[in-house]
Each structure stands twice: as C-alpha cells, then as structure tokens.
mmCIF file of the C-alpha atoms, coordinates in Angstrom:
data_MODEL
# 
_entry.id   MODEL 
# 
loop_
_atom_site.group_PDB 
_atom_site.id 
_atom_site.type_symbol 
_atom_site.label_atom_id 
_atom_site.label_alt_id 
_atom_site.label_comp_id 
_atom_site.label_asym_id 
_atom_site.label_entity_id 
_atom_site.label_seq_id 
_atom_site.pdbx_PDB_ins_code 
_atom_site.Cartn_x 
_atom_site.Cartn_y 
_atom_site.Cartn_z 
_atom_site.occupancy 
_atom_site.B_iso_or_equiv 
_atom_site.pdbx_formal_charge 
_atom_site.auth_seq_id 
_atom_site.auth_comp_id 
_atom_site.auth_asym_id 
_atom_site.auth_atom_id 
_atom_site.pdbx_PDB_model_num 
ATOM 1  C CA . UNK A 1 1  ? 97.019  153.994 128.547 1.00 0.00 ? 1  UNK A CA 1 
ATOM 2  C CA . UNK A 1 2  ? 100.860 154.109 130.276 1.00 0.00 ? 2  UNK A CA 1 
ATOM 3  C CA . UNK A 1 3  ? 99.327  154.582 133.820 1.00 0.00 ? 3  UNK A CA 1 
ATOM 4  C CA . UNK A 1 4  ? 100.160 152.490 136.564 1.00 0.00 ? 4  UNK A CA 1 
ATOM 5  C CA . UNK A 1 5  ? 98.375  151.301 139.966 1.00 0.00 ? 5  UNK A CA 1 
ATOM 6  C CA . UNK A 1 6  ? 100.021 150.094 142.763 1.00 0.00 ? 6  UNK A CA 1 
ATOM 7  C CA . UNK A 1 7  ? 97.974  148.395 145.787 1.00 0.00 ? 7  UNK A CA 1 
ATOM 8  C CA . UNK A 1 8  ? 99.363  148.728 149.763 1.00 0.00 ? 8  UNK A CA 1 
ATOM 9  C CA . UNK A 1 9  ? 98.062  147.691 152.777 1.00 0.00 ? 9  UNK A CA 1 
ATOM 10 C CA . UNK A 1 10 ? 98.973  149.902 155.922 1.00 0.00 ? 10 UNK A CA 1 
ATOM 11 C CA . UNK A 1 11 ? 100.280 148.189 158.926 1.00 0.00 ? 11 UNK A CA 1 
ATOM 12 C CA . UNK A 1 12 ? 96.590  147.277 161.198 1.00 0.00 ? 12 UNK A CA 1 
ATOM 13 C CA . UNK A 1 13 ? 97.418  144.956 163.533 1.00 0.00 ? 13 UNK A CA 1 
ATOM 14 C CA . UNK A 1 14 ? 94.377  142.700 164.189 1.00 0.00 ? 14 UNK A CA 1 
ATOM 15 C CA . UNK A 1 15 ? 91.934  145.191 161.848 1.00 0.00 ? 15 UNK A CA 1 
ATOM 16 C CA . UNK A 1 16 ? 93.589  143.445 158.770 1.00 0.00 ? 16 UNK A CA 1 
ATOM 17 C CA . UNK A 1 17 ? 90.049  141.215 158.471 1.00 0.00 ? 17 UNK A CA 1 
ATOM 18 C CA . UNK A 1 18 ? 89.319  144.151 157.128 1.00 0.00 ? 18 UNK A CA 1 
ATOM 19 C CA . UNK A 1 19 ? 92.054  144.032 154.304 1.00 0.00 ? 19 UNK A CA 1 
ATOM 20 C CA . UNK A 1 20 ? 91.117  140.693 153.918 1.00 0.00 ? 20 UNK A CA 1 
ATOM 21 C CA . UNK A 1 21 ? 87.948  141.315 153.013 1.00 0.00 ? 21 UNK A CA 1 
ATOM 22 C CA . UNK A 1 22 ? 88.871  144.333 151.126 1.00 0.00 ? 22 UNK A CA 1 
ATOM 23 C CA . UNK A 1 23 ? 91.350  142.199 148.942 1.00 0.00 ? 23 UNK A CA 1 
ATOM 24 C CA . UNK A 1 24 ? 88.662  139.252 148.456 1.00 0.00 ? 24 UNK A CA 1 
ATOM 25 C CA . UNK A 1 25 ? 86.719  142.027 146.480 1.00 0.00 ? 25 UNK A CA 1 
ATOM 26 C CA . UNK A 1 26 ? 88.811  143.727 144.534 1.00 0.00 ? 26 UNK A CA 1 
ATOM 27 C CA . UNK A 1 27 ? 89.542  139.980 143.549 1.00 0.00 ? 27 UNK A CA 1 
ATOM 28 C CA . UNK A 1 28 ? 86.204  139.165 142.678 1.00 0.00 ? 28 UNK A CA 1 
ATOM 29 C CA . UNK A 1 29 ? 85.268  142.951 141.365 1.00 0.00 ? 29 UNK A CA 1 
ATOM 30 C CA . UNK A 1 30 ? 88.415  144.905 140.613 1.00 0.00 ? 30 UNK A CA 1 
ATOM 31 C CA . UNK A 1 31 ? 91.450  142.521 139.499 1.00 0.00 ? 31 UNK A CA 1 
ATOM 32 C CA . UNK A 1 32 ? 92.937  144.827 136.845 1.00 0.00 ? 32 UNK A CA 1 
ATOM 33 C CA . UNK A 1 33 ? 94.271  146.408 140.396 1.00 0.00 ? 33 UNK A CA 1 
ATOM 34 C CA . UNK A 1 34 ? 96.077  143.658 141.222 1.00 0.00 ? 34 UNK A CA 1 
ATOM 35 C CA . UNK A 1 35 ? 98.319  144.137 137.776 1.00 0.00 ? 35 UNK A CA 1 
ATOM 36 C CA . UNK A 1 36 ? 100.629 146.598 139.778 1.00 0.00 ? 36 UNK A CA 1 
ATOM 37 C CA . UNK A 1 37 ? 102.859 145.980 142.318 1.00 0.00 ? 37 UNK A CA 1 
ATOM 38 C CA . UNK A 1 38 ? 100.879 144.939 145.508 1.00 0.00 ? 38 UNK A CA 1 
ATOM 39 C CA . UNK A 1 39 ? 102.944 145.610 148.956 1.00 0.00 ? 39 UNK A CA 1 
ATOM 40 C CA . UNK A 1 40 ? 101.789 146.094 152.698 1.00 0.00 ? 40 UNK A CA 1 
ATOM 41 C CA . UNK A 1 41 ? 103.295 146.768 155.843 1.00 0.00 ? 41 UNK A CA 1 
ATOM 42 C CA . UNK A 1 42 ? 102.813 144.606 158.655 1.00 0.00 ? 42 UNK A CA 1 
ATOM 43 C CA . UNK A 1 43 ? 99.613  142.863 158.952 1.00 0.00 ? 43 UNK A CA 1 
ATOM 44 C CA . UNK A 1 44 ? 99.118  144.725 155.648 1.00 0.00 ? 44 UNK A CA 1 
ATOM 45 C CA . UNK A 1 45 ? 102.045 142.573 154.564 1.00 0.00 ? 45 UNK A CA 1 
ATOM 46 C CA . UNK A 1 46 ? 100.177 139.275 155.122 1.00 0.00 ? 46 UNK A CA 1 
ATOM 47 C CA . UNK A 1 47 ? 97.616  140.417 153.093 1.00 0.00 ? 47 UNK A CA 1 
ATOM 48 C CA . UNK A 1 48 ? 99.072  141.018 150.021 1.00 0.00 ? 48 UNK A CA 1 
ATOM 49 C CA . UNK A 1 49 ? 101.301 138.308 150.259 1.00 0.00 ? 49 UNK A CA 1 
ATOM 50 C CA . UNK A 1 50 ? 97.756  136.537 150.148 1.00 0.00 ? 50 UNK A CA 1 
ATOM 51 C CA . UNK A 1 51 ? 97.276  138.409 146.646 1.00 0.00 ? 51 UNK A CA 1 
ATOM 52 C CA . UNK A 1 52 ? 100.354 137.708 145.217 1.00 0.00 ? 52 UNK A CA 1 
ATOM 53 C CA . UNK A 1 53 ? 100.730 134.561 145.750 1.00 0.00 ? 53 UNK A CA 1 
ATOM 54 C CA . UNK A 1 54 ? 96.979  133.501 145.299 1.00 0.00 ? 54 UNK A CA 1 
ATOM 55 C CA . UNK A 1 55 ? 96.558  132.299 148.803 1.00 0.00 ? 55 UNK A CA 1 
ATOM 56 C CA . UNK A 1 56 ? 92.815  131.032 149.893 1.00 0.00 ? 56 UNK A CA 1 
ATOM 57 C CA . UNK A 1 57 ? 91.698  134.917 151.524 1.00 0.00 ? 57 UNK A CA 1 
ATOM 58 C CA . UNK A 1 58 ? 88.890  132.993 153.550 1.00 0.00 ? 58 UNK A CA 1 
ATOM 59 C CA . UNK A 1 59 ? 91.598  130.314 155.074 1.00 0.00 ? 59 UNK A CA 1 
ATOM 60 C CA . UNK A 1 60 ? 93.821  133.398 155.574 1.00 0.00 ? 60 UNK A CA 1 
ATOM 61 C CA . UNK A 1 61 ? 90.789  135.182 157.565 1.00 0.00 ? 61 UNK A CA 1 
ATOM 62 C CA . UNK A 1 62 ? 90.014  132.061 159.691 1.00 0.00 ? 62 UNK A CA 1 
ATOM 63 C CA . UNK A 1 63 ? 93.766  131.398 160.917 1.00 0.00 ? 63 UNK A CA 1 
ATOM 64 C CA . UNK A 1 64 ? 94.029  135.576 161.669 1.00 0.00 ? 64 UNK A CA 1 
ATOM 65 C CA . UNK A 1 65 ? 90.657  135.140 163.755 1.00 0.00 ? 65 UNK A CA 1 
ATOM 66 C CA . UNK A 1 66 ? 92.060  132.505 165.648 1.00 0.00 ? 66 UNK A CA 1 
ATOM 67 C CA . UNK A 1 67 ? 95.250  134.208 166.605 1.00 0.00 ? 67 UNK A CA 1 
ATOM 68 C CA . UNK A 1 68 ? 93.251  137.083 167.611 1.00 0.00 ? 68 UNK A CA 1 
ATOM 69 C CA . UNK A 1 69 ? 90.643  134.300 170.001 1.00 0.00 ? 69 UNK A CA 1 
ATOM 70 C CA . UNK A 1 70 ? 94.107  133.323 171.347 1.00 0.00 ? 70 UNK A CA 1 
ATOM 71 C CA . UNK A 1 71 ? 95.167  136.558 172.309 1.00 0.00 ? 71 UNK A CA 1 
ATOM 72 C CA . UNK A 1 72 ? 92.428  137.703 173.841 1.00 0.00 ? 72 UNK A CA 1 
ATOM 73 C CA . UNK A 1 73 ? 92.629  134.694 176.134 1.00 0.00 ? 73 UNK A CA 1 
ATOM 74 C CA . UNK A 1 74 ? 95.210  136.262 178.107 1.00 0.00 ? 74 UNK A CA 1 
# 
C-alpha cells in the first residue's frame, strides 16, 4: 500500500484542548496516523509540535488551561 496520510490541526485559538485531546487518542488508538507528516496552524501548530516531538499532551493541556484562566482574568 503506497498511500499516504498527513495529520493538520486548523488554527482554534483556545478550542485546541480539543486537539489535544484529539491527538492523545489517535496516540493511544490510531498511531499509524502519526507516520505522515503532522502540521497545524496556529494553536493547531502547538499541537502537533506536541506529536512530533513526543511532548507530555496532558502537561501541554494543563499549561494551555492556565493561559486561558489568565486571560479570562482581564
């Protein structure tokens, strides 16, 4: 089979928890999607930066929640 998958985020602004949690499954359930090329725009960007380089989703989540806490203080 020649056929190849590529991955890519779209540019969400806070929503990307929702990439994140989206990319900790296809992790878990999917990998042989990750064997592409993996790109994202914006917040996507962070994301699959996150899958490329193997960087802790969860962690990734956590910091992006607190930005998000801070911003909504003002």
């Amino acid at each position: 089979d020649r056929s190849y998958r590529s991955l890519s985020f779209s540019g969400c602004g806070f929503l990307c928890v929702y990439h994140a949690g989206v990319s900790a499954a296809i992790k878990e359930y999917a990998p042989q999607l990750l064997s592409g090329a993996v790109s994202g725009a914006s917040a996507g960007s962070i994301i699959a930066a996150c899958l490329v380089c193997n960087i802790c989703i969860s962690r990734t989540t956590s910091l992006i929640l607190n930005v998000v806490n801070q911003a909504r203080s003002y």
